[in-house]
N, C-alpha and C positions, 0 to 999 in steps of 0.2 A: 172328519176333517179337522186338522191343526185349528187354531186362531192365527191371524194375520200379527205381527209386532207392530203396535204402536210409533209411527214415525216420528206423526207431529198431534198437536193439540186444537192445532186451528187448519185451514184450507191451504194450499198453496196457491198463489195467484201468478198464472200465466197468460202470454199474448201469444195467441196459437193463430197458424196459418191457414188459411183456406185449402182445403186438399193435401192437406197435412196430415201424417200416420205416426202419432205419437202413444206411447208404450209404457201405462200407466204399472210403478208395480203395484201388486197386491199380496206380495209377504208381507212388507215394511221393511227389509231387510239393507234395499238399495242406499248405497250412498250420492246417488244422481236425484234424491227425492223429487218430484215425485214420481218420475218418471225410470225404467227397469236399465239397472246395470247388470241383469245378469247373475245375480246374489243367491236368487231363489232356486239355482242348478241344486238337483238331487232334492228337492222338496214337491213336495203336490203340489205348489202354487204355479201359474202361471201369470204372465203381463196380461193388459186386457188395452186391447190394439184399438186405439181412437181415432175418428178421423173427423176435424174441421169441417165444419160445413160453410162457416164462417172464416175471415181473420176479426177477432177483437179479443177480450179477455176473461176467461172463465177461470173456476175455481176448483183446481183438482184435491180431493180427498187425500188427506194426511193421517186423518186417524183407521183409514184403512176399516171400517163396519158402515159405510155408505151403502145405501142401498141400491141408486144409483149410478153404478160405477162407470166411471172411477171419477163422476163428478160429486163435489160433497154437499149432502143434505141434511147439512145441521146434526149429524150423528153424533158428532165431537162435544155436541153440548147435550148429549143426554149421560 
């Protein structure tokens, strides 16, 4: 398996909906960071499909090596 592209450096901080099905990518390739436009067609990667249990604000993984997924856990800083 490929490596994922590096998006960002830090987390991205979003306000997600309760029963909400948001479409984390995991190339890095998307320009809608951090969530899937679509970019990763004709690659092994796929979105990895989340869904709110909550509304309030979590932090989706930008540097894409989260273990997590597609929430981030400090990966970005090792």
């Amino acid at each position: 398996m490929s490596n994922p592209e590096r998006a960002a450096d830090t987390p991205y901080s979003v306000n997600v909906t309760m029963g909400k099905t948001y479409y984390w990518c995991a190339c890095g390739k998307s320009k809608k960071q951090p969530f899937c436009d679509g970019s990763h067609s004709g690659s092994e990667f796929t979105p990895f499909a989340f869904e709110a249990k909550e509304t309030k604000t979590l932090f989706f993984c930008g540097c894409k090596e989260t273990k997590t997924q597609p929430l981030c856990d400090g990966s970005h800083n090792q």
